[in-house]
Kinemage of the C-alpha trace (Angstrom):
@kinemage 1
@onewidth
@group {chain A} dominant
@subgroup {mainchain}
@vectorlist {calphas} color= white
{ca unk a 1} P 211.963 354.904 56.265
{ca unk a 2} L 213.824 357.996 54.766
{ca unk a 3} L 217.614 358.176 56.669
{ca unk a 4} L 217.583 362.299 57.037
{ca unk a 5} L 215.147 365.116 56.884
{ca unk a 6} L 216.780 367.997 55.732
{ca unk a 7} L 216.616 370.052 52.310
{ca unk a 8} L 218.962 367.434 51.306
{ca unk a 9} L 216.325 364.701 51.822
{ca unk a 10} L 213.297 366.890 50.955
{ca unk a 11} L 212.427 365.976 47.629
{ca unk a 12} L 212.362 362.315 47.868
{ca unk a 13} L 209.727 362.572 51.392
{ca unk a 14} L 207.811 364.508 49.254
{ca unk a 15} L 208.330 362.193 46.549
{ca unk a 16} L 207.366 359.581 48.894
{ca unk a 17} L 203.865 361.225 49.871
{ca unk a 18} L 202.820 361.588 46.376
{ca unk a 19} L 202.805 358.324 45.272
{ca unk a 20} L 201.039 357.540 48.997
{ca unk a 21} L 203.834 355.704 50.760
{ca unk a 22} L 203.729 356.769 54.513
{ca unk a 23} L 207.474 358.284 55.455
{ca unk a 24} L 208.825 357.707 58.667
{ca unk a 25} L 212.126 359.914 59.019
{ca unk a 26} L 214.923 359.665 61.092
{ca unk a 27} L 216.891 362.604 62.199
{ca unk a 28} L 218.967 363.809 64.822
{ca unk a 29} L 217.361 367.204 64.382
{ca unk a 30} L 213.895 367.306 66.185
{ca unk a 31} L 212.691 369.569 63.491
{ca unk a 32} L 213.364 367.403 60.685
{ca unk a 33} L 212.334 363.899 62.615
{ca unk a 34} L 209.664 361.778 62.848
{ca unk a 35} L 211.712 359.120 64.938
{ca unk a 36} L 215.065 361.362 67.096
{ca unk a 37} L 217.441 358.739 65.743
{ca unk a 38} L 220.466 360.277 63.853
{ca unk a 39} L 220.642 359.141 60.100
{ca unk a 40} L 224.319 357.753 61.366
{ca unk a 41} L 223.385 355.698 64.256
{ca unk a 42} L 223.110 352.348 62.942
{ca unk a 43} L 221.653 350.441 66.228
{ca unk a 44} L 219.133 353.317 66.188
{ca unk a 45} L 218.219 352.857 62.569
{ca unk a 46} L 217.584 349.526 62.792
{ca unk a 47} L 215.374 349.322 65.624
{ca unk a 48} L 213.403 351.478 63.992
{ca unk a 49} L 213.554 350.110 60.520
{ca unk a 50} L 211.715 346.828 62.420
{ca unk a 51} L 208.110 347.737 61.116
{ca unk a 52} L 209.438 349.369 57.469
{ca unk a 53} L 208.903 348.019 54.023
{ca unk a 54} L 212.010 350.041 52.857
{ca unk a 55} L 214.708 351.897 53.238
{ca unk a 56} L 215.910 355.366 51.364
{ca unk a 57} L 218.811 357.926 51.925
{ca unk a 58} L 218.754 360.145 49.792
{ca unk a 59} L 221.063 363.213 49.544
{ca unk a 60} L 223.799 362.169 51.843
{ca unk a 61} L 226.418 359.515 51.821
{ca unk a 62} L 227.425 357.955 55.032
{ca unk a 63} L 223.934 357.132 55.863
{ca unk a 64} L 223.707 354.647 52.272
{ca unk a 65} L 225.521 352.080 53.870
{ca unk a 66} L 223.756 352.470 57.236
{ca unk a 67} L 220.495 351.772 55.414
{ca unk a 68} L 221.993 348.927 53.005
{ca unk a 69} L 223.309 346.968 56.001
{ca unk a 70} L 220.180 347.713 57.814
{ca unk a 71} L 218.405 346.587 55.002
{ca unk a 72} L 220.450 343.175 54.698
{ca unk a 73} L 220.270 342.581 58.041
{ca unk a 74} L 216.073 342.781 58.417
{ca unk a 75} L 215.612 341.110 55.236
{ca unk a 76} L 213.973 344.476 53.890
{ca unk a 77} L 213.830 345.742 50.094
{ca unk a 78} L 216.812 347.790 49.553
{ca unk a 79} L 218.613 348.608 45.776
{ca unk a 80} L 222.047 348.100 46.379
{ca unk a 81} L 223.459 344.850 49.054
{ca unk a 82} L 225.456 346.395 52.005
{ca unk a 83} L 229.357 345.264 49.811
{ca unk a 84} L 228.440 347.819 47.663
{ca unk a 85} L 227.069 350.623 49.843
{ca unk a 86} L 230.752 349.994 51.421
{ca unk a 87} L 232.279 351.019 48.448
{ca unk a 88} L 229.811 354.047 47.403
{ca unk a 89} L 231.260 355.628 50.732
{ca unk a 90} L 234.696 354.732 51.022
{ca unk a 91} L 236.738 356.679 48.592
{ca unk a 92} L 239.785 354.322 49.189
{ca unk a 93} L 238.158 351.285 48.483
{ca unk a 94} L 236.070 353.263 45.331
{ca unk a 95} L 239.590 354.114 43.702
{ca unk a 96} L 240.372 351.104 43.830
{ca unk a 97} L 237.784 349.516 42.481
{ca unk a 98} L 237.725 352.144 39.161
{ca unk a 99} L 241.757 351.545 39.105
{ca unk a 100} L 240.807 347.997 37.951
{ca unk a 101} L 238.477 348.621 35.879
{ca unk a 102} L 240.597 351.122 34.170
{ca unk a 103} L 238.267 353.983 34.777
{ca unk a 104} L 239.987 357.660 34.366
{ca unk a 105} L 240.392 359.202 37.716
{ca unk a 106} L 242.750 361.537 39.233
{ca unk a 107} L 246.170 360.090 40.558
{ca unk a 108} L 245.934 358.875 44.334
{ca unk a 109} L 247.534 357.929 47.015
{ca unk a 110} L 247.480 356.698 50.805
{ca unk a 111} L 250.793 357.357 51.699
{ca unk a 112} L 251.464 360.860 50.173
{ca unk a 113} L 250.794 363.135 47.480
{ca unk a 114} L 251.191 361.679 43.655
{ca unk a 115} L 252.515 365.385 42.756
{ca unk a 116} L 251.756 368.808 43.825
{ca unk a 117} L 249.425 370.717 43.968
{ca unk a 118} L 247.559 367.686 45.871
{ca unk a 119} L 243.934 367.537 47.530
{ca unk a 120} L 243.933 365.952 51.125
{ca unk a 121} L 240.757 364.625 52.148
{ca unk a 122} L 239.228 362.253 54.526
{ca unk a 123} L 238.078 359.250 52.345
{ca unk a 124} L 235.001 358.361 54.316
{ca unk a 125} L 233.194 362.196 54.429
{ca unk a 126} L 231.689 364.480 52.464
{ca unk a 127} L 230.760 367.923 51.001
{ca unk a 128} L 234.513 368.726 51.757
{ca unk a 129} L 234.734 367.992 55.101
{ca unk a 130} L 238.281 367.983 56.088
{ca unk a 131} L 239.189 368.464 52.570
{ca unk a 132} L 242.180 370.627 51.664
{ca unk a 133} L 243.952 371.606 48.467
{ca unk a 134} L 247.815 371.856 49.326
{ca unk a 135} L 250.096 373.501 46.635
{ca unk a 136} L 253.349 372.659 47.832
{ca unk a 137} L 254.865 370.071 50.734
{ca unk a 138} L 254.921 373.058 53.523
{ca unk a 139} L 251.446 373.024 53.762
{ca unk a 140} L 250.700 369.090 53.281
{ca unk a 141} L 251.426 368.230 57.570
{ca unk a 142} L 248.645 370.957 58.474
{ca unk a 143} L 245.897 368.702 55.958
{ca unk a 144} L 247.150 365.207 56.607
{ca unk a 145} L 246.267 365.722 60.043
{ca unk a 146} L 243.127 367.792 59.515
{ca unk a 147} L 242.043 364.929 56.896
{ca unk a 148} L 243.176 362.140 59.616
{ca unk a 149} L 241.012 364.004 62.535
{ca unk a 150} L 238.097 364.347 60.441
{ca unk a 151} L 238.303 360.760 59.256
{ca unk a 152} L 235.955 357.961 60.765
{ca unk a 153} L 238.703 355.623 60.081
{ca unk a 154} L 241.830 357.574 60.541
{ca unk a 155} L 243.129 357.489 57.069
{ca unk a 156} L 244.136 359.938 54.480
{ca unk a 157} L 243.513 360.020 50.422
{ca unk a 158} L 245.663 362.235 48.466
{ca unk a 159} L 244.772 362.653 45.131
{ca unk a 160} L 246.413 364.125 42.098
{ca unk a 161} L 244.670 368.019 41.232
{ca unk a 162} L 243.289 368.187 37.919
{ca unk a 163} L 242.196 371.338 36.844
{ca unk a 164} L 239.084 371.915 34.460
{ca unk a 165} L 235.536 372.399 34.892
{ca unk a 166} L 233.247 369.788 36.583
{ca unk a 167} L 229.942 367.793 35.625
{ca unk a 168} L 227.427 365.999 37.658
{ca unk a 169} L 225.532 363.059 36.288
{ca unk a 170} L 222.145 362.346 37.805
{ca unk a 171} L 221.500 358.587 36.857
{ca unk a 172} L 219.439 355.285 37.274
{ca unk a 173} L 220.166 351.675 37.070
{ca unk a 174} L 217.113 349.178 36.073
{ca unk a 175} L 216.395 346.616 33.631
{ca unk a 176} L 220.094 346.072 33.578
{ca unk a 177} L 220.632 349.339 32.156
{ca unk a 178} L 222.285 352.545 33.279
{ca unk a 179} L 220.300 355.226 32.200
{ca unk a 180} L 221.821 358.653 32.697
{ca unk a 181} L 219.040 361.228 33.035
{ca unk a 182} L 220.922 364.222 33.575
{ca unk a 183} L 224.354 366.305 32.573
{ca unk a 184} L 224.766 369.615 34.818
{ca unk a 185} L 227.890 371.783 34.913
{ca unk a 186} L 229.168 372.157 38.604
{ca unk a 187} L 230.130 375.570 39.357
{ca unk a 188} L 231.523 376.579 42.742
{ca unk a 189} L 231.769 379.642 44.891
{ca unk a 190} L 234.623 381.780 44.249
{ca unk a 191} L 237.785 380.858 46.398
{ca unk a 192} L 235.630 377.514 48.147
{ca unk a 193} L 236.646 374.516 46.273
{ca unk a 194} L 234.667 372.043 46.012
{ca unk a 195} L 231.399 374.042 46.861
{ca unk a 196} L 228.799 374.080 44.687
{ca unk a 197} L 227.309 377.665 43.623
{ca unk a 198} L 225.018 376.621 40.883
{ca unk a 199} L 224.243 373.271 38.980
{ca unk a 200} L 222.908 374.147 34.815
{ca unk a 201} L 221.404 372.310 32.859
{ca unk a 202} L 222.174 371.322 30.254
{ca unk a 203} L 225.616 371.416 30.619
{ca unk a 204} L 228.191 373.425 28.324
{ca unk a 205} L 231.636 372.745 29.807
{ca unk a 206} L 233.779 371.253 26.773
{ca unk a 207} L 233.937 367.568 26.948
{ca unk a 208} L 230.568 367.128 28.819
{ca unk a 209} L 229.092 364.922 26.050
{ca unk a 210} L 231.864 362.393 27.045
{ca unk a 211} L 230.999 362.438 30.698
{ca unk a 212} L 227.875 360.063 31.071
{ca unk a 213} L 229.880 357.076 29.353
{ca unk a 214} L 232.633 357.087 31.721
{ca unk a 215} L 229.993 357.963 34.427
{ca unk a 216} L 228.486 354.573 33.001
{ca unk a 217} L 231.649 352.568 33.340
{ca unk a 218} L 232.034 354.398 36.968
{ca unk a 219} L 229.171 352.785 38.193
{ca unk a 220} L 229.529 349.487 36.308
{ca unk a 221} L 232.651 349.460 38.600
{ca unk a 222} L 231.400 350.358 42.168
{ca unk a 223} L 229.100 347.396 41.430
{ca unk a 224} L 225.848 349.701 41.514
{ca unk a 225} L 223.148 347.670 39.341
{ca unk a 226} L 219.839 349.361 40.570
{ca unk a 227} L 218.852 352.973 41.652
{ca unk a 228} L 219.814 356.038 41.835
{ca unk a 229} L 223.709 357.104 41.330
{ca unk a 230} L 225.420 360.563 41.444
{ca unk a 231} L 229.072 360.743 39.559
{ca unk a 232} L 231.134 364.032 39.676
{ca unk a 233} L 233.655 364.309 37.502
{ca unk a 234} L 236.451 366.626 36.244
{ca unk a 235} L 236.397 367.181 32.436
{ca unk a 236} L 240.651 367.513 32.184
{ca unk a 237} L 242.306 368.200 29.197
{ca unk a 238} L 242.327 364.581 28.161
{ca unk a 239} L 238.762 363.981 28.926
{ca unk a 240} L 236.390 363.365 31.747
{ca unk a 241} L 237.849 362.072 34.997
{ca unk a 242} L 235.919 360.603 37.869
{ca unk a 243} L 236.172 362.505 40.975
{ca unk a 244} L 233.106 360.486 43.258
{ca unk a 245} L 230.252 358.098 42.711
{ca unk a 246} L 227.335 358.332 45.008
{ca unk a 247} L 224.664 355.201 45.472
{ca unk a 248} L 221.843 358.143 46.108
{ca unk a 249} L 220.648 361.356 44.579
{ca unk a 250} L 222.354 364.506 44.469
{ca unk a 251} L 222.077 366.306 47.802
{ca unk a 252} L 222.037 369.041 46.151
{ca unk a 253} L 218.006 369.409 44.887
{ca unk a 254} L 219.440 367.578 41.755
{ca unk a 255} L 216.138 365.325 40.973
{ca unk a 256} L 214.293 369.041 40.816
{ca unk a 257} L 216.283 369.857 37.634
{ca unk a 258} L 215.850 365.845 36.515
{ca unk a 259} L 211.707 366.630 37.137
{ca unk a 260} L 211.745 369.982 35.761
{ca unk a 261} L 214.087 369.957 32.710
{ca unk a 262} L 214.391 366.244 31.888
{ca unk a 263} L 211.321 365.282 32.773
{ca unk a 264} L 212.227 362.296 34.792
{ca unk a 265} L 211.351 361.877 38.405
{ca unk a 266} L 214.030 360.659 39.742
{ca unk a 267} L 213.203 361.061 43.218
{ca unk a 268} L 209.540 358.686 42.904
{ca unk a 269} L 212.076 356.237 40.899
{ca unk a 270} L 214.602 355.969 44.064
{ca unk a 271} L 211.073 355.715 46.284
{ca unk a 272} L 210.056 353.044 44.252
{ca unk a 273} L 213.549 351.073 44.162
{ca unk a 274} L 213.609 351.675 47.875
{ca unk a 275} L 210.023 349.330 48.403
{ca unk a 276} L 211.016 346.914 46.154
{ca unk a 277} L 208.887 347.867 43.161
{ca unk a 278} L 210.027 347.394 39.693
{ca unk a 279} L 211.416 351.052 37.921
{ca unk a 280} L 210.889 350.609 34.002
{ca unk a 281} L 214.073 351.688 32.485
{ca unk a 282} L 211.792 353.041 29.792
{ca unk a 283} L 210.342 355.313 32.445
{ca unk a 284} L 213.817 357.232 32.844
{ca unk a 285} L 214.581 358.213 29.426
{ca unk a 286} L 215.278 362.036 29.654
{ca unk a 287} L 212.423 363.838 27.762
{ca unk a 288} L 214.245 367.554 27.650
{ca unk a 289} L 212.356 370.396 28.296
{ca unk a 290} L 214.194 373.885 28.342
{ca unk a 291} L 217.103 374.341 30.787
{ca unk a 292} L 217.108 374.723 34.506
{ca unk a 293} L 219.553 376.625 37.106
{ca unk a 294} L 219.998 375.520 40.868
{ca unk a 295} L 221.366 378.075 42.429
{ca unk a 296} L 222.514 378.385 45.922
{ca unk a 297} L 222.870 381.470 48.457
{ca unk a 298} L 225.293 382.455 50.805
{ca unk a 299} L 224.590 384.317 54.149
{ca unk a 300} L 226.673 387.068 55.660
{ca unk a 301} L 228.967 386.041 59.122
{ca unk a 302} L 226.631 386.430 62.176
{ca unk a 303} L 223.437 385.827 63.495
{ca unk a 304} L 220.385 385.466 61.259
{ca unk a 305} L 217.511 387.753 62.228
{ca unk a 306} L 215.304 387.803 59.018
{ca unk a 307} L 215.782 386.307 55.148
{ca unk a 308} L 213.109 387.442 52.358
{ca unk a 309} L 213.391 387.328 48.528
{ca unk a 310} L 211.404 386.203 45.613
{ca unk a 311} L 208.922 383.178 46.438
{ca unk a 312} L 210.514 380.140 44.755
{ca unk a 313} L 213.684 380.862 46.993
{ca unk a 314} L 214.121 378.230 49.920
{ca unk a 315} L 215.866 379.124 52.822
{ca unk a 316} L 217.360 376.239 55.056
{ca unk a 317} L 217.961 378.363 58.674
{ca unk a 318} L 215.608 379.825 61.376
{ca unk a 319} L 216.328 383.360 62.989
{ca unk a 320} L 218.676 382.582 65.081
{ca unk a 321} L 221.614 380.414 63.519
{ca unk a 322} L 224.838 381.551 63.107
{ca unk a 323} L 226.801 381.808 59.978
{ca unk a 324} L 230.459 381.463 59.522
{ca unk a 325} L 232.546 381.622 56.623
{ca unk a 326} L 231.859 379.570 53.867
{ca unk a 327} L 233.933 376.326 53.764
{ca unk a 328} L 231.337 372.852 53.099
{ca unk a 329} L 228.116 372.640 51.529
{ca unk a 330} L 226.239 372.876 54.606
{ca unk a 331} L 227.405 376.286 55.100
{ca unk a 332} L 225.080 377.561 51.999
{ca unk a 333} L 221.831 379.227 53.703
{ca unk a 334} L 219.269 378.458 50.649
{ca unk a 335} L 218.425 377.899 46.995
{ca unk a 336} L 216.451 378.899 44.391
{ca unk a 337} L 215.175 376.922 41.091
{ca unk a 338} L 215.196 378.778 37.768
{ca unk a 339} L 213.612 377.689 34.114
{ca unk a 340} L 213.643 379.283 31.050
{ca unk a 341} L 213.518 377.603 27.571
{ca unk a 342} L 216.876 377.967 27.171
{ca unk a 343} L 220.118 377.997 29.003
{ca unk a 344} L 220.632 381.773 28.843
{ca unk a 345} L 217.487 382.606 29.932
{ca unk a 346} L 217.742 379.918 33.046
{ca unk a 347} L 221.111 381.883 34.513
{ca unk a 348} L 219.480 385.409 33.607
{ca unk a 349} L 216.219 384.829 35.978
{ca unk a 350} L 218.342 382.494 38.677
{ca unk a 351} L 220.608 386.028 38.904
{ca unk a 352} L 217.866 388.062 39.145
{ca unk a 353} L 216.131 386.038 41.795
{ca unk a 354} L 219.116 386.001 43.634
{ca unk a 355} L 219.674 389.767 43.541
{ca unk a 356} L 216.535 389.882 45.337
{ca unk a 357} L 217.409 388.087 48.233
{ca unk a 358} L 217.809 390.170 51.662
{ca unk a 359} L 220.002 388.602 54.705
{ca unk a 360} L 219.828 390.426 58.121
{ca unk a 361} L 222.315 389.254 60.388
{ca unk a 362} L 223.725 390.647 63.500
């Protein structure tokens, strides 16, 4: 049972189909859904998780620990017990948990900002919902209590802001091994922090050699041992600081660039996990093959009418929806995956793809 059926969730149903295990999703969204159960609903989930051999979600956080106590509580093949999936998707309790193990993070706080300028966020959300960055304490009342609204439990995380660029590692634990498949620079939109514009691989940022050990330790001290994990970190002056760990894959078409340019499926691999069959750690070693560019697009404000572009571009909306201004990661309207042999060539045919997009909006 896949928890979601967006483009976030895409690649692992498809996943899923090619190695002939039947997908039942669950989505709020009739267009996306199998079963019309929200990926959040936990009652929903598991009444319908009765008949399943296993349980994915992929792509998006909040819906890892629905499965994992789902899971636990139907006796049903999941990677990670539901203690864990508690952490993954809790930032508090993940800070924590890294403070003690003496993994480098940001500064952070519950009860106000460690120095300015500070980001505000809820610590149970994601894709910078009810995230703010606050540069000095005039603005910090305005984000405590947009942070505390958009909170499922009413609290607030502050955290220190480190400047510098940021990584993503794309990773698997099996065998008792963390295997990190891939090392992608982050790069946002201009002015939306936070926001990814384009994932590269492989990535250049200085300091991104470093990042898949203390990705390593990261995950060592969430308590993930098996499956798929998703670190972001900030490569800071004095090396690579964790920023999130994720007990999923990227929701952002991540396991594409793993299949494409590392030549690991990490998407069958989480499938697998998810059923309860062995993954051979073997399997996951990162076989390089060129370099690879997600790139995302942003619409225009206002009503879509018609999108076109280039055929390997993916739009998420129907005519119809309405953009606003970009703010989260659900705001982007589609992507587009571009290979070359090299990194250069990856970014020089993502731009030109993307130059040939066309929004009409009204």
């Amino acid at each position: 049972m896949v928890l979601g059926g967006g483009p976030a969730q895409r690649h692992a149903i498809d996943a899923a189909r090619a190695l002939g295990v039947r997908t039942i999703v669950c989505d709020f969204d009739p267009r996306y859904a199998d079963v019309p159960v929200s990926s959040e609903d936990g009652e929903g989930v598991r009444r319908t998780a009765r008949d399943a051999d296993g349980l994915i979600a992929p792509g998006t956080d909040w819906p890892v620990r629905v499965a994992a106590e789902a899971a636990e509580e139907l006796r049903i093949p999941h990677p990670i017990p539901a203690a864990v999936a508690v952490t993954c998707t809790d930032k508090i309790a993940q800070r924590a948990r890294l403070d003690a193990a003496g993994v480098p993070q940001p500064r952070w706080s519950t009860d106000a900002p460690p120095s300015y300028p500070c980001v505000v966020k809820a610590p149970d959300r994601q894709g910078q919902r009810a995230m703010s960055i606050v540069r000095d304490p005039e603005g910090l009342g305005e984000a405590a209590a947009r942070a505390r609204s958009g909170s499922r439990s009413g609290r607030v995380l502050y955290e220190e802001f480190v400047p510098g660029p940021e990584v993503t590692v794309n990773a698997f634990s099996a065998d008792d091994r963390f295997v990190p498949v891939t090392v992608t620079d982050r790069i946002h939109f201009e002015g939306v922090p936070g926001v990814a514009r384009r994932h590269v691989f492989p990535a250049a940022a200085a300091g991104a050699q470093d990042a898949a050990g203390v990705a390593a330790a990261a995950v060592a001290a969430v308590g993930i041992e098996a499956g798929p994990s998703y670190i972001q970190l900030i490569l800071a002056d004095d090396g690579p600081r964790v920023v999130e760990v994720a007990a999923r894959l990227g929701g952002g078409h991540d396991s594409e660039i793993c299949r494409t340019a590392a030549g690991v499926d990490l998407a069958a691999a989480a499938v697998l996990a998810a059923v309860g069959e062995r993954v051979a750690a073997a399997s996951l070693e990162p076989q390089p093959n060129g370099a690879a560019v997600i790139e995302f697009l942003a619409a225009p404000p206002g009503e879509l009418v018609a999108a076109s572009g280039p055929p390997d571009v993916h739009f998420y909306d129907e005519p119809g929806h309405v953009y606003g201004r970009l703010r989260i990661a659900t705001d982007r309207a589609g992507y587009l995956l571009a290979t070359a042999p090299d990194r250069a060539g990856a970014l020089r045919r993502a731009a030109e793809a993307a130059e040939g997009v066309r929004f009409e909006v009204r």
